[in-house]
C-alpha positions, 0 to 999 in steps of 0.5 A, spaced: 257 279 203 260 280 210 268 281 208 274 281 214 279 285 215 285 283 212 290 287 218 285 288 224 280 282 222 274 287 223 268 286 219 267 290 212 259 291 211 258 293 204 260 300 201 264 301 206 272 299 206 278 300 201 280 294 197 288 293 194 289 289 189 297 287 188 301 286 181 300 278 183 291 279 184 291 279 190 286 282 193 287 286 201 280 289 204 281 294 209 275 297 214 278 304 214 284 308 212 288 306 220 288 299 218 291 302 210 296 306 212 299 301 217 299 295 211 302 300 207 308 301 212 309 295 213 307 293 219 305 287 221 298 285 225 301 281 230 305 286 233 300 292 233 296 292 240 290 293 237 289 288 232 285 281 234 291 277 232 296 281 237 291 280 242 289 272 240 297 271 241 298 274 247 291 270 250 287 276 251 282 274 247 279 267 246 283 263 241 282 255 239 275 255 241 269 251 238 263 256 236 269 260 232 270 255 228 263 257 224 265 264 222 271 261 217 270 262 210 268 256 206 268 255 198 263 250 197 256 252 194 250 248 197 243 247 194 238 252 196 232 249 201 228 252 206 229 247 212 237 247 211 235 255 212 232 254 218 236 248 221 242 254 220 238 261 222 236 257 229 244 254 229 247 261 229 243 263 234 245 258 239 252 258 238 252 266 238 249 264 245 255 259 247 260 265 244 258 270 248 258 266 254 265 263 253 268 270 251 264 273 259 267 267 262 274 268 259 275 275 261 272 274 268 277 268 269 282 274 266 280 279 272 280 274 277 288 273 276 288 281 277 284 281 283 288 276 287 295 279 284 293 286 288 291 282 294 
């Protein structure tokens, strides 16, 4: 399984990362040591520049779109079936497509508004 970062929402792939677990159970994933040493000063996500949370509340990434809504995190088991499997496999591919397209128009959208400034 594929975690997240709790502090800077990157991917954790299996073997790697440090996990804290608090006195109430909860359990914080962390992908390297930056984003453990951050958390245990207290800092918040929303306020360090380089995190995905400061950057989708400042509008430099892409936030509140559609093809985003796939990667959550759902706690419900289903029943095993090849076709579902395939359906899904070939879903995720064209979503990526679609996000990789929005995200190339967002950022060029993005430029554009500085190219006009400078002019």
């Amino acid at each position: 399984r594929i975690y997240r970062c709790w502090f800077c929402s990157s991917p954790i792939y299996p073997g790697h990362g440090v996990m804290f677990v608090r006195n109430d159970s909860k359990e914080f994933r962390f992908c390297r040591g930056k984003c453990h040493k951050a958390f245990k000063k207290k800092r918040a996500p929303r306020k360090t520049k380089w995190t995905k949370t400061y950057r989708k509340s400042l509008r430099k990434d892409l936030s509140d779109d559609f093809a985003q809504m796939f990667e959550r995190k759902r706690n419900v088991i289903q029943k095993y079936s090849r076709d579902k499997l395939l359906t899904t496999l070939n879903a995720i591919k064209t979503v990526n497509e679609i996000r990789d397209k929005r995200e190339r128009l967002f950022v060029i959208k993005r430029l554009k508004k500085g190219i006009d400034l400078r002019r």
